[in-house]
PAGU-994308 format. One record per residue (C-alpha): residue number from 1; residue in three letters; x, y, z. Coordinates in nm, 2 decimals, padded with zeros to 4 digits. Layout:
REM PAGU-994308
<rec k="NUM" r="ALA" east="X" north="Y" up="Z"/>
...
REM end
This chain:
REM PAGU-994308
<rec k="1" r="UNK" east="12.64" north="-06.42" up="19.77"/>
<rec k="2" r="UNK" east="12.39" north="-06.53" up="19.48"/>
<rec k="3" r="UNK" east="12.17" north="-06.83" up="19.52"/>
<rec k="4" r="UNK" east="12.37" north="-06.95" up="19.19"/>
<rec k="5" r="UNK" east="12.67" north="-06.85" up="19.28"/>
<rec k="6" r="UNK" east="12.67" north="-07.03" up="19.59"/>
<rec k="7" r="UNK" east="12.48" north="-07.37" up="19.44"/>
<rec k="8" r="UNK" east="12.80" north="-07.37" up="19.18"/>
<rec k="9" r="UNK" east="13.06" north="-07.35" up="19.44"/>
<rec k="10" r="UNK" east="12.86" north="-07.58" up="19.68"/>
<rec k="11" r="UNK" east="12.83" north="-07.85" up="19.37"/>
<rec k="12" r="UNK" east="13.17" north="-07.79" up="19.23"/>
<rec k="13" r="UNK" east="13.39" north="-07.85" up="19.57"/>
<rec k="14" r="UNK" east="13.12" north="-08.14" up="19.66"/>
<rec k="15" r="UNK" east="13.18" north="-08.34" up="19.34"/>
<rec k="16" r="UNK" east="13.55" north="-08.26" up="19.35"/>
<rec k="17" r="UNK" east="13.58" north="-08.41" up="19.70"/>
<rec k="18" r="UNK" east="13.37" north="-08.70" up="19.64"/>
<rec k="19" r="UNK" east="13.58" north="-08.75" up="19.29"/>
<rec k="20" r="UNK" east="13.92" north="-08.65" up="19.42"/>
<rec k="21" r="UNK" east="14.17" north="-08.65" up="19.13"/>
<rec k="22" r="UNK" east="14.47" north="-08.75" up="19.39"/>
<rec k="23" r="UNK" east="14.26" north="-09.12" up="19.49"/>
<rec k="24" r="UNK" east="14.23" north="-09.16" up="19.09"/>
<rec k="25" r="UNK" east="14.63" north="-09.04" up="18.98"/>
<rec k="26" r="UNK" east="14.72" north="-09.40" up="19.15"/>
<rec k="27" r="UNK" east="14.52" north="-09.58" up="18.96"/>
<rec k="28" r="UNK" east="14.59" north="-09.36" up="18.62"/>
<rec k="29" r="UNK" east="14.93" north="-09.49" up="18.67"/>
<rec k="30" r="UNK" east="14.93" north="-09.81" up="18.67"/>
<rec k="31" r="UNK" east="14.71" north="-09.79" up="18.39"/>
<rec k="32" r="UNK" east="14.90" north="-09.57" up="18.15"/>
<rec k="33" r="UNK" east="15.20" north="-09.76" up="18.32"/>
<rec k="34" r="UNK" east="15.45" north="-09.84" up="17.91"/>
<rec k="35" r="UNK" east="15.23" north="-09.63" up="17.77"/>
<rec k="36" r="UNK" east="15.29" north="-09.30" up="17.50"/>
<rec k="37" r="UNK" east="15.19" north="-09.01" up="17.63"/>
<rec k="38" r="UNK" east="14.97" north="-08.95" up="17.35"/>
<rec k="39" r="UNK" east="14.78" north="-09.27" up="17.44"/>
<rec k="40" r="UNK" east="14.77" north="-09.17" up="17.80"/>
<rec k="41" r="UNK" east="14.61" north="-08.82" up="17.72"/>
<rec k="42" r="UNK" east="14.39" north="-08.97" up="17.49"/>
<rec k="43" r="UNK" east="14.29" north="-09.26" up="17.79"/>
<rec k="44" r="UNK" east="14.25" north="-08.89" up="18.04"/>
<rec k="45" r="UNK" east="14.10" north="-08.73" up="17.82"/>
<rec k="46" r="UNK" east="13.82" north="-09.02" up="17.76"/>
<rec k="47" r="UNK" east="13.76" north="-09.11" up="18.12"/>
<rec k="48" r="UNK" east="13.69" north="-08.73" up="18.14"/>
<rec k="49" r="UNK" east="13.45" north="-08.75" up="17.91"/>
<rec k="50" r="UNK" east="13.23" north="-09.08" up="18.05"/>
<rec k="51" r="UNK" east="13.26" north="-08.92" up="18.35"/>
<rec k="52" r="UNK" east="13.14" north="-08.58" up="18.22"/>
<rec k="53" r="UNK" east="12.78" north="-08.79" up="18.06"/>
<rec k="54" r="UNK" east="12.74" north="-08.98" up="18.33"/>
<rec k="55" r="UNK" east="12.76" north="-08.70" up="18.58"/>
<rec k="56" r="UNK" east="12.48" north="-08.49" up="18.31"/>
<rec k="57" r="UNK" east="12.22" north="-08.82" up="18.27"/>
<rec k="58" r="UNK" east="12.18" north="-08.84" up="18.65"/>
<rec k="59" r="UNK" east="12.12" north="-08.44" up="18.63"/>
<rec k="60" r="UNK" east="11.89" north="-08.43" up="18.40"/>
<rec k="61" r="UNK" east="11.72" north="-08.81" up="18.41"/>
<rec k="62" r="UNK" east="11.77" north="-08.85" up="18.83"/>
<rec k="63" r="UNK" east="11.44" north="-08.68" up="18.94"/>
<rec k="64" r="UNK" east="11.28" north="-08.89" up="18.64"/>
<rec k="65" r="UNK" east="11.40" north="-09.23" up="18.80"/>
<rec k="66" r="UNK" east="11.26" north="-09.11" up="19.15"/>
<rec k="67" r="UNK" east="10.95" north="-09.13" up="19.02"/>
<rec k="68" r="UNK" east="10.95" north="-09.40" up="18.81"/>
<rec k="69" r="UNK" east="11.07" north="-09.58" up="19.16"/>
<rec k="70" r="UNK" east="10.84" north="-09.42" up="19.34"/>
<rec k="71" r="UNK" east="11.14" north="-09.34" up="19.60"/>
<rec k="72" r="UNK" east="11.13" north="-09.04" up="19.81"/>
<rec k="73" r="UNK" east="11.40" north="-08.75" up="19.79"/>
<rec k="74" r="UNK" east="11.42" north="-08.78" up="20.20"/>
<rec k="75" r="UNK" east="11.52" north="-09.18" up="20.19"/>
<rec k="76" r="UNK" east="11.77" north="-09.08" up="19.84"/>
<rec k="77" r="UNK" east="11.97" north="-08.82" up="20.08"/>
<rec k="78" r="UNK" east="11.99" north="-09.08" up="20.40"/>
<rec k="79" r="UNK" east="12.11" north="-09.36" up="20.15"/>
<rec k="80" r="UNK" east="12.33" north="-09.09" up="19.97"/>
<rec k="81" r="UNK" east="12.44" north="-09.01" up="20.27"/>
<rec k="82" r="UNK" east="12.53" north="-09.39" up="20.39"/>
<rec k="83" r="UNK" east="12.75" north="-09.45" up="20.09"/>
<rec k="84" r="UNK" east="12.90" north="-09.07" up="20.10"/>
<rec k="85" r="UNK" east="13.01" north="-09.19" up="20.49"/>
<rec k="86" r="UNK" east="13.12" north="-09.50" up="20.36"/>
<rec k="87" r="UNK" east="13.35" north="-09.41" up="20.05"/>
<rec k="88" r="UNK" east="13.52" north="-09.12" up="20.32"/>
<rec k="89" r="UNK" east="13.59" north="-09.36" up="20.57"/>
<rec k="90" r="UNK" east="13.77" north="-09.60" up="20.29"/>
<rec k="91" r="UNK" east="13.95" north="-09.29" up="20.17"/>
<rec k="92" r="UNK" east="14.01" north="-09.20" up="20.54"/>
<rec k="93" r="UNK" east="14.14" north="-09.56" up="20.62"/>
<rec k="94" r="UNK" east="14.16" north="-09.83" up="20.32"/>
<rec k="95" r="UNK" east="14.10" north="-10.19" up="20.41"/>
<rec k="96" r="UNK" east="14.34" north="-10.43" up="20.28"/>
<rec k="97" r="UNK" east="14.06" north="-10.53" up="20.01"/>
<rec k="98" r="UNK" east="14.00" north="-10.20" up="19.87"/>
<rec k="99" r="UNK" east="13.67" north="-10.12" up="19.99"/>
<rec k="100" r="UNK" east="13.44" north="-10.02" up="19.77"/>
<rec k="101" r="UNK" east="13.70" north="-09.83" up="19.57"/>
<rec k="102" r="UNK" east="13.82" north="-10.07" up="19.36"/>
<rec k="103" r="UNK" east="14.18" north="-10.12" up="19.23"/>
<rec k="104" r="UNK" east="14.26" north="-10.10" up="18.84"/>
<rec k="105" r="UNK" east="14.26" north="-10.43" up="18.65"/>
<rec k="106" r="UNK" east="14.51" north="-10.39" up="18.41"/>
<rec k="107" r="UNK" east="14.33" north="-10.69" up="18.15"/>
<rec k="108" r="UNK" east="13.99" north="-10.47" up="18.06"/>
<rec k="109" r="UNK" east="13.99" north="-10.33" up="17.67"/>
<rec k="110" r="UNK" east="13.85" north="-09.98" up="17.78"/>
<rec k="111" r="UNK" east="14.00" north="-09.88" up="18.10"/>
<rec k="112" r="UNK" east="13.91" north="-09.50" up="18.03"/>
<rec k="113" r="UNK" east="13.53" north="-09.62" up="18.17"/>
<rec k="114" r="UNK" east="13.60" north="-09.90" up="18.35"/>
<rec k="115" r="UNK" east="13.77" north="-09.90" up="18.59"/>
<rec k="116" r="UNK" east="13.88" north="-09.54" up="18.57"/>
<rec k="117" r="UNK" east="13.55" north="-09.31" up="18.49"/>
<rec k="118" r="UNK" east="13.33" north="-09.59" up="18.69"/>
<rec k="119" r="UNK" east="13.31" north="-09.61" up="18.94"/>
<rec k="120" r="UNK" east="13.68" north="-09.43" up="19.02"/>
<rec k="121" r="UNK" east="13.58" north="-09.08" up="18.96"/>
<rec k="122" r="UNK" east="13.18" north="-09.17" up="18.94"/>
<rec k="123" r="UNK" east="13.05" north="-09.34" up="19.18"/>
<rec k="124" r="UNK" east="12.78" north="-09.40" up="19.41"/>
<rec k="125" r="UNK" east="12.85" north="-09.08" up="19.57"/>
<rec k="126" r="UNK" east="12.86" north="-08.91" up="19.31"/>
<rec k="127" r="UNK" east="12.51" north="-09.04" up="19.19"/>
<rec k="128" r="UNK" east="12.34" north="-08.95" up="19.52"/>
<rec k="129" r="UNK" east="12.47" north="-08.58" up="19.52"/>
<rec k="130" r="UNK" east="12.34" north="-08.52" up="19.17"/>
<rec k="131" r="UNK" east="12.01" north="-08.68" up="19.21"/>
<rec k="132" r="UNK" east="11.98" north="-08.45" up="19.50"/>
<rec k="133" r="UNK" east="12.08" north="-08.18" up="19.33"/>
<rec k="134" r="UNK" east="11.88" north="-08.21" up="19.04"/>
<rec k="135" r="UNK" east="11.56" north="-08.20" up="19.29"/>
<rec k="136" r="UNK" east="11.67" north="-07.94" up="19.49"/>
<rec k="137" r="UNK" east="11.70" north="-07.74" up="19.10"/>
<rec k="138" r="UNK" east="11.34" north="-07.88" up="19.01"/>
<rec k="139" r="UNK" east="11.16" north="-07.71" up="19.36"/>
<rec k="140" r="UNK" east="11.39" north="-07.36" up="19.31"/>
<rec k="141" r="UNK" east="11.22" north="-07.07" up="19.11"/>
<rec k="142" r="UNK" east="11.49" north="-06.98" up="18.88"/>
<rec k="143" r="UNK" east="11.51" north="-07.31" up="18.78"/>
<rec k="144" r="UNK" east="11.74" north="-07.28" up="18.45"/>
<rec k="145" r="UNK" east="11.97" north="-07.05" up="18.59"/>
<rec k="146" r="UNK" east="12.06" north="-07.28" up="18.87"/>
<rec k="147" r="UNK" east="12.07" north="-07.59" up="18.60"/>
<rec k="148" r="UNK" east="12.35" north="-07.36" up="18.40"/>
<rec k="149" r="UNK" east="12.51" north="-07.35" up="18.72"/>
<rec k="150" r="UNK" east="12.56" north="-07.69" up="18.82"/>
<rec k="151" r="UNK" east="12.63" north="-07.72" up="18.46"/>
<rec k="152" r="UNK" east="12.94" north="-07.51" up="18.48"/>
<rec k="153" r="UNK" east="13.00" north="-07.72" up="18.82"/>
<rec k="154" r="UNK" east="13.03" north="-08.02" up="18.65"/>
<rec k="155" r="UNK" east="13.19" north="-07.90" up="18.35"/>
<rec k="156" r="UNK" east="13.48" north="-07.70" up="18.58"/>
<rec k="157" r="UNK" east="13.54" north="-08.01" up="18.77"/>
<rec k="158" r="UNK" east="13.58" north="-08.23" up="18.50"/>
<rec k="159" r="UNK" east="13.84" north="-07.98" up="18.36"/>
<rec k="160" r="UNK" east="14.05" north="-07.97" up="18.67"/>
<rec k="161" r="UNK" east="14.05" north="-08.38" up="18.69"/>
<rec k="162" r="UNK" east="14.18" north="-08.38" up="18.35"/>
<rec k="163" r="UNK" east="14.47" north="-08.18" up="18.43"/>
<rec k="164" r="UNK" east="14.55" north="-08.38" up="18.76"/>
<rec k="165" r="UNK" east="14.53" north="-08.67" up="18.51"/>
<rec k="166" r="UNK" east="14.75" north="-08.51" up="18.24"/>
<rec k="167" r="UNK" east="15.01" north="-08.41" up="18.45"/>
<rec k="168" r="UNK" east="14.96" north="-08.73" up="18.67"/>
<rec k="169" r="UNK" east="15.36" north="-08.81" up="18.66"/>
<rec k="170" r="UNK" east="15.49" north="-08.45" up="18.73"/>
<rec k="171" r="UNK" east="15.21" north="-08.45" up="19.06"/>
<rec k="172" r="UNK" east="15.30" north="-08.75" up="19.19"/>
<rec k="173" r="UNK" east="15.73" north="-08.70" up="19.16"/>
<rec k="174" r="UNK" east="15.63" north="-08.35" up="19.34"/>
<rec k="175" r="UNK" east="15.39" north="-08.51" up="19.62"/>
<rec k="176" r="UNK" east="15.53" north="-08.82" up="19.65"/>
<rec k="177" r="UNK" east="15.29" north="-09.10" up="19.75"/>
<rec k="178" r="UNK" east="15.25" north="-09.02" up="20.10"/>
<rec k="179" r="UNK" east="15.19" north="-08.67" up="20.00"/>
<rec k="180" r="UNK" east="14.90" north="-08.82" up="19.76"/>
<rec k="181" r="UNK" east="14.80" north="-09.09" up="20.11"/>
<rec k="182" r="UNK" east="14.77" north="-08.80" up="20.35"/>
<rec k="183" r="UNK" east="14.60" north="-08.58" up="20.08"/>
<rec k="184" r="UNK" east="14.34" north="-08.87" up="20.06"/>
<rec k="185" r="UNK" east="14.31" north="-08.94" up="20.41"/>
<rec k="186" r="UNK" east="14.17" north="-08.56" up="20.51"/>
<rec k="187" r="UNK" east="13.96" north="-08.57" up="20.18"/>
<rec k="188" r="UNK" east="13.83" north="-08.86" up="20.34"/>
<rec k="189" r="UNK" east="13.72" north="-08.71" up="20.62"/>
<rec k="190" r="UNK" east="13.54" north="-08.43" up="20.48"/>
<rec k="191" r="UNK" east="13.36" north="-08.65" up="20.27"/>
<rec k="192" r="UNK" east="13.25" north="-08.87" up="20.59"/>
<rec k="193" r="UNK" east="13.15" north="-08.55" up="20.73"/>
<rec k="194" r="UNK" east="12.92" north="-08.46" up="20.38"/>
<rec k="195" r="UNK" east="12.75" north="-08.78" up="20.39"/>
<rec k="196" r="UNK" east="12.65" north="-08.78" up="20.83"/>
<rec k="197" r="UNK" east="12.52" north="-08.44" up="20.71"/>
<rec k="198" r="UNK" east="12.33" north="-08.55" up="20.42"/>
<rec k="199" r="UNK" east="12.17" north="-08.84" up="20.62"/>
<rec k="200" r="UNK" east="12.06" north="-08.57" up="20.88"/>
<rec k="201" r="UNK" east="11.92" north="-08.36" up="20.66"/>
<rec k="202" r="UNK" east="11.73" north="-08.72" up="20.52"/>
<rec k="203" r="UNK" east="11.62" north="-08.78" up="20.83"/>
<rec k="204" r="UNK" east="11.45" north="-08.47" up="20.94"/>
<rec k="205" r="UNK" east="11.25" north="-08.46" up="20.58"/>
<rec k="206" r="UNK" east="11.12" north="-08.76" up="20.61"/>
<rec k="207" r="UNK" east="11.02" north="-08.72" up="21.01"/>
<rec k="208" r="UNK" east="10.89" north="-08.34" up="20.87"/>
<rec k="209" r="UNK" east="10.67" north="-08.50" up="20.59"/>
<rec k="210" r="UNK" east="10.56" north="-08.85" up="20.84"/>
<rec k="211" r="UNK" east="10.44" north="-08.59" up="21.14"/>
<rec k="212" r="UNK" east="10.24" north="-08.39" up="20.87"/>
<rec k="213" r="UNK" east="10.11" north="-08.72" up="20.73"/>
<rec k="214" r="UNK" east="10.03" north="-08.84" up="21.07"/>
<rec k="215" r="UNK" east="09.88" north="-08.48" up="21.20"/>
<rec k="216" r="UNK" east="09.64" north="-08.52" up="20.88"/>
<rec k="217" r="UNK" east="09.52" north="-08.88" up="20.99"/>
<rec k="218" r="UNK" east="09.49" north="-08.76" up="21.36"/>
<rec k="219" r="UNK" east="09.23" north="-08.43" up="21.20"/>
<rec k="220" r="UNK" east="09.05" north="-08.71" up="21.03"/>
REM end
């Protein structure tokens, strides 16, 4: 398999775990809840959208604020990697509270961004894997191939949360809403298991570059 073959299917079933359509369709419902189903396209088809430019600034602009922050790539993936654990073990097992996936408030003017595009479907997961990304794209040789890639990546997902959020009313009489729970629960999981290996492979850059730095002052 192709280096940009794989880096597509690698960022495409990533962002579509971390984003999972099913955690968002409960949310889309209670928002769209009296609604015509014009307006409730319209409200998927905007959250979409947000989602789609927020997911392309970090891409292109995430590399850009690791500099300007003077923060390492190594201590981006551990902290990535923190929050990825974190968001799968509140889709694993909600608290009471929510977590840090927060319900819908049904009084904001623009629910297509907030609460549904952000942090819903973006959030801080979300962010860390497509900072990552984008440096892992900056340090590979065929460097716009692989940014068309996770371009398509992005663009794919986006298309296939749009249709869970069209056809949110259909998916959820079909699934039912402990179809939806247990379908979020083993998402979850996975996700958990993403973020433990992202702060792994954190960890071992930064004790790779440290032992190099400290080999360096040892020669000296």
């Amino acid at each position: 398999m192709s280096p940009v073959l794989t880096l597509f299917i690698s960022l495409f079933t990533t962002l579509l775990a971390i984003i999972n359509p099913l955690e968002a369709l409960p949310v889309h419902l209670g928002l769209i809840d009296g609604k015509a189903d014009t307006e409730q396209r319209r409200i998927a088809r905007q959250a979409c959208l947000y989602a789609l430019l927020l997911c392309f600034f970090f891409l292109l602009f995430g590399t850009l604020l690791l500099r300007l922050f003077d923060v390492p790539l190594s201590m981006v993936r551990v902290v990535g990697g923190v929050i990825l654990t974190r968001v799968g073990f509140d889709l694993f097992n909600p608290p009471p509270s929510g977590g840090i996936v927060p319900r819908a408030d049904d009084g904001n003017a623009n629910v297509a961004f907030v609460p549904l595009a952000m942090p819903i479907m973006f959030g801080p997961g979300a962010i860390a894997t497509l900072i990552s990304m984008a440096s892992t794209i900056k340090q590979s040789p065929g460097e716009l191939l692989h940014f068309l890639a996770a371009s398509a990546a992005i663009v794919s997902c986006m298309a296939v949360t749009y249709i869970f959020l069209v056809n949110a009313k259909p998916i959820l009489r079909k699934i039912g809403k402990q179809g939806i729970d247990a379908a979020t629960r083993i998402v979850g999981f996975f996700v958990a298991a993403m973020g433990m290996g992202l702060i792994f492979n954190g960890a071992v850059e930064f004790l790779q570059a440290y032992r190099i730095v400290a080999q360096s002052a040892v020669g000296t």
